[in-house]
C-alpha positions in Angstrom: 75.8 97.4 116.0 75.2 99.7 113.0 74.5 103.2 113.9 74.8 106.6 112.8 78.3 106.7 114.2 79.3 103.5 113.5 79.1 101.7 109.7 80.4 97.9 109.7 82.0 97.1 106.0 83.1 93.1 105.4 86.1 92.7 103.3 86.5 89.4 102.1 90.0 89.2 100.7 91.0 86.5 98.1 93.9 84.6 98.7 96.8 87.1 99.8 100.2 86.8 98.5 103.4 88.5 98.8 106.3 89.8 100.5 105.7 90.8 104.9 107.7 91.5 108.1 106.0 87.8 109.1 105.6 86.0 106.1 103.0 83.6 104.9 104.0 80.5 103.7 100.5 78.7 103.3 99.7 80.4 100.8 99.6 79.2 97.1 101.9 81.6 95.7 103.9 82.2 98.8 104.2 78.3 99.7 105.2 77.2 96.0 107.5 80.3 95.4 109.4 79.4 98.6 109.6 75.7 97.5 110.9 76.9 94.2 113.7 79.3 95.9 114.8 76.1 98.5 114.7 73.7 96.9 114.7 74.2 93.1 111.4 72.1 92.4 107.9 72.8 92.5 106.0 69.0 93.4 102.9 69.8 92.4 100.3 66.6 94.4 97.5 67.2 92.0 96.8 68.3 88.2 96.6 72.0 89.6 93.1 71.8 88.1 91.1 74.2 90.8 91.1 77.8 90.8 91.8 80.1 93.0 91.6 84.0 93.4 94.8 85.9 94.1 95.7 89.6 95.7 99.0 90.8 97.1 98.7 91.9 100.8 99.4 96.0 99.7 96.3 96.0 97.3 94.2 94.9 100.4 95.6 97.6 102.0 94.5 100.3 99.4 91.2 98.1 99.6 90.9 99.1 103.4 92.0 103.3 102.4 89.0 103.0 100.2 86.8 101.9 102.4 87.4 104.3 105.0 87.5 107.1 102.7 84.4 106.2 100.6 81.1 107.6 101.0 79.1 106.1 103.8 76.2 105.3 101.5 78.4 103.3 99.2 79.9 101.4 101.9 78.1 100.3 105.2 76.3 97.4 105.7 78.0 95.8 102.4 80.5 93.2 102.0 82.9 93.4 99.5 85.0 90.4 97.9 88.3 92.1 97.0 91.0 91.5 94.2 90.5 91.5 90.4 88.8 89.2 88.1 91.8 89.0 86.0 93.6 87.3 89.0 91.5 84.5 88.9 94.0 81.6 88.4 93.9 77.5 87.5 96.9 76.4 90.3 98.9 74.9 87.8 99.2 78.2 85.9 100.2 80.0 89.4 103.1 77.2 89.6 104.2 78.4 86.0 104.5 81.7 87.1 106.7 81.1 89.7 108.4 78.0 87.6 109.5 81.1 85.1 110.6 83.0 87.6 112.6 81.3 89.8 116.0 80.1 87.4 116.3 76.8 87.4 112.9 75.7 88.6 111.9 72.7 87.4 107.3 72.1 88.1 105.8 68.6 88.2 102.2 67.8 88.0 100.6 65.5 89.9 97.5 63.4 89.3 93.7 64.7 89.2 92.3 64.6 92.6 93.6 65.5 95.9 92.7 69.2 97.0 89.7 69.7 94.9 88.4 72.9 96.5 87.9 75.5 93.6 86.5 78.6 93.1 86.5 82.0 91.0 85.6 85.2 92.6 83.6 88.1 91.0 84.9 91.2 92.0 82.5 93.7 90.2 80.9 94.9 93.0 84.4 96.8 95.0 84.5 98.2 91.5 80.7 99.5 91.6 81.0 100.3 94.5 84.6 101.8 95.2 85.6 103.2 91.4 89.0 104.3 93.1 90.1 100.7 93.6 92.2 98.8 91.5 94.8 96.3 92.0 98.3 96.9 91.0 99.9 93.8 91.5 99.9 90.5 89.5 101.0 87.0 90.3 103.8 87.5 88.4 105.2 90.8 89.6 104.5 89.4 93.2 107.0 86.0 92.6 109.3 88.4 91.5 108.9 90.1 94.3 109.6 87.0 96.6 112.5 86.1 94.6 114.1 89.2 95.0 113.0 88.7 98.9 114.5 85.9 99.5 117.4 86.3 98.0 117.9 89.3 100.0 117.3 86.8 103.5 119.1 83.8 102.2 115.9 81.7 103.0 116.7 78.4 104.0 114.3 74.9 104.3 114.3 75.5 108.5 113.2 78.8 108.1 110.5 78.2 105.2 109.2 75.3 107.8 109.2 77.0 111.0 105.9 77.2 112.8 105.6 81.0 112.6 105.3 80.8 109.3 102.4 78.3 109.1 99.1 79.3 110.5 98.5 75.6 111.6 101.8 74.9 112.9 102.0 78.2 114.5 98.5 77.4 116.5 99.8 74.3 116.9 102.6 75.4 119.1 100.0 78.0 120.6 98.3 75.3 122.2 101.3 73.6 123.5 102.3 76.3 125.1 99.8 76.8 126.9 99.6 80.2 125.3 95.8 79.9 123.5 92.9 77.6 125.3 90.7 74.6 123.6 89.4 77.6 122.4 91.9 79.5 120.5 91.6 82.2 123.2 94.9 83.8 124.3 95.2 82.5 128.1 97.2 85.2 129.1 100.3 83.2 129.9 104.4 84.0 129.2 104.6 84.3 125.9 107.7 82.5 124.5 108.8 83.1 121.2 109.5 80.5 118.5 113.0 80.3 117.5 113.4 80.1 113.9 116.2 78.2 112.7 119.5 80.8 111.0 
């Protein structure tokens, strides 16, 4: 489909965090900063061994300005991964973060084993590429950012676990519905919203 009006550009995020109008709460530092807030504990299943690469939703969106800004030449065709390779992080020091942010937080390690998927990102090539891009935010100012969040919404356990919040759970309901086929198409049925528990 590339043509001289048209340039494709893949952005392949690391694992988002922070603070939206419809919140994430499978993701790592989303999902254990909302544990922390409701429930005071962080229950870690494994040793927190694997890595995984972090960047807060408004750095992707200075990734995206960047890309539509830069240079064709240093953009089309090419696929970016972006974030920061000093937010690469071991699980189990995400879930200090947010154990040291959230007062009265009290993290427990699990055993070795479990989720075992790991991986660290290089992101040298947005930077090559796109030497305007840099990401501001750190796991750490982002839990403080969901702190403050939350404690501005009084979340609650029912909200945390309600289905919009969950891409599984959300699809889940989807289906159920009848609002998205076998397929995950959208069917075109009445949509019904999800209540989410006050």
């Amino acid at each position: 489909m590339a043509d001289a009006s048209f340039a494709p550009v893949f952005l392949r995020n690391a694992t988002a965090f922070g603070a939206s109008p419809r919140q994430r709460f499978d993701l790592v530092l989303n999902n254990l900063s909302a544990w922390a807030y409701t429930t005071g504990k962080i229950c870690m299943t494994s040793d927190g061994t694997p890595w995984r690469p972090l960047v807060h939703v408004e750095d992707i969106c200075e990734a995206v300005l960047c890309v539509l800004e830069a240079p064709r030449e240093a953009v089309a065709g090419e696929a970016f991964n972006v974030g920061d390779d000093d937010q690469n992080y071991r699980v189990r020091d995400i879930a200090k973060i947010v154990e040291a942010t959230f007062q009265d937080c009290k993290l427990t390690l699990g055993p070795a084993g479990g989720d075992t998927r790991s991986y660290r990102v290089s992101f040298a090539k947005i930077r090559e590429h796109l030497p305007r891009f840099r990401c501001l935010w750190t796991a750490e100012r982002g839990a403080q950012q969901l702190r403050d969040i939350f404690h501005r919404i009084c979340l609650d356990l029912p909200t945390f676990h309600a289905a919009p919040f969950t891409r599984l759970s959300e699809l889940k309901h989807l289906r159920q519905t009848g609002q998205l086929d076998a397929t995950l198409h959208w069917t075109g049925q009445n949509f019904r919203l999800n209540k989410v528990a006050a």
